[in-house]
C-alpha angles and dihedrals in degrees: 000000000000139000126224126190120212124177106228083228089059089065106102117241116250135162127265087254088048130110112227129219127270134248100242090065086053105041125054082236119174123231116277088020113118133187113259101180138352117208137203105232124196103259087226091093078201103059095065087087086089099045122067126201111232106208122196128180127205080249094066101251120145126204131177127204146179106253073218092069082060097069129112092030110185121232075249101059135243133252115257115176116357106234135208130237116285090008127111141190104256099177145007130186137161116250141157124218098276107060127079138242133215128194127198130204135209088251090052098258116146128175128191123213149162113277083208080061079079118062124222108267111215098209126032099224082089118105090222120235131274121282094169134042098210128192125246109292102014145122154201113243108170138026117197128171103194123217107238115307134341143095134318113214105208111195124196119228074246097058111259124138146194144190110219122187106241083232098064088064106086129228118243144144111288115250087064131118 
């Protein structure tokens, strides 16, 4: 449940053949935490007022912050979202109220909802609400907050796959199946 900051110009150079460094040597990381997005902010730290960041655990828990709330990140990091025990981020993405958000689960269950459905939360020591009601033994995999209309391309862990137009999702309150 932590946020880490990075300047891109702090990213070491390397080829196209090359094989990078990894996080770990870049980010005061703890043992067992691994990285679940990185996002390309605006560099203007004021203008984060405009953008908010959309948070989903595997639990199916939604939360909704400010990117301002996100300034002023120690080389240490800052706490995002606090976590229970056994639970885990499984996505992040920026959003503004009127997008929407889907979330997936293991068994192939997605809902669609409002992110205006969650509201903005003001501090970040809050678990979130659910966005999900999940059967016994499930689980949220993605979060995706689509930009305007398209196609969702679902993919199997064996490998199937389908495009889906984003219509055919239908719109309903959050805390559905």
């Amino acid at each position: 449940g932590m946020a880490y900051v990075l300047k891109t110009w702090r990213l070491p150079l390397a080829t196209p053949q090359g094989k990078g460094k990894a996080l770990i040597n870049l980010l005061p990381l703890k043992e067992g935490e691994t990285v679940t997005k990185v996002l390309a902010l605006p560099e203007a730290e004021l203008e984060w007022d405009k953008f908010e960041v959309m948070f989903a655990t595997k639990s199916g828990d939604v939360r909704r912050n400010l990117l301002s709330d996100f300034t002023n990140v120690r080389a240490g990091g800052k706490i995002a979202m606090k976590i229970a025990d056994g639970d885990a981020i499984v996505g992040v993405s920026i959003s503004s109220k009127t997008d929407d958000v889907l979330l997936t689960t293991r068994l192939g269950k997605c809902i669609r909802f409002s992110c205006d459905d969650v509201r903005v939360f003001k501090g970040r020591d809050s678990t979130g609400v659910r966005g999900i009601r999940l059967a016994q033994g499930e689980d949220v995999v993605s979060l995706v907050v689509p930009d305007g209309e398209g196609d969702i391309l679902t993919a199997s862990q064996r490998g199937y796959g389908k495009r889906t137009p984003l219509e055919e999702y239908r719109q309903q309150g959050r805390y559905g199946q």
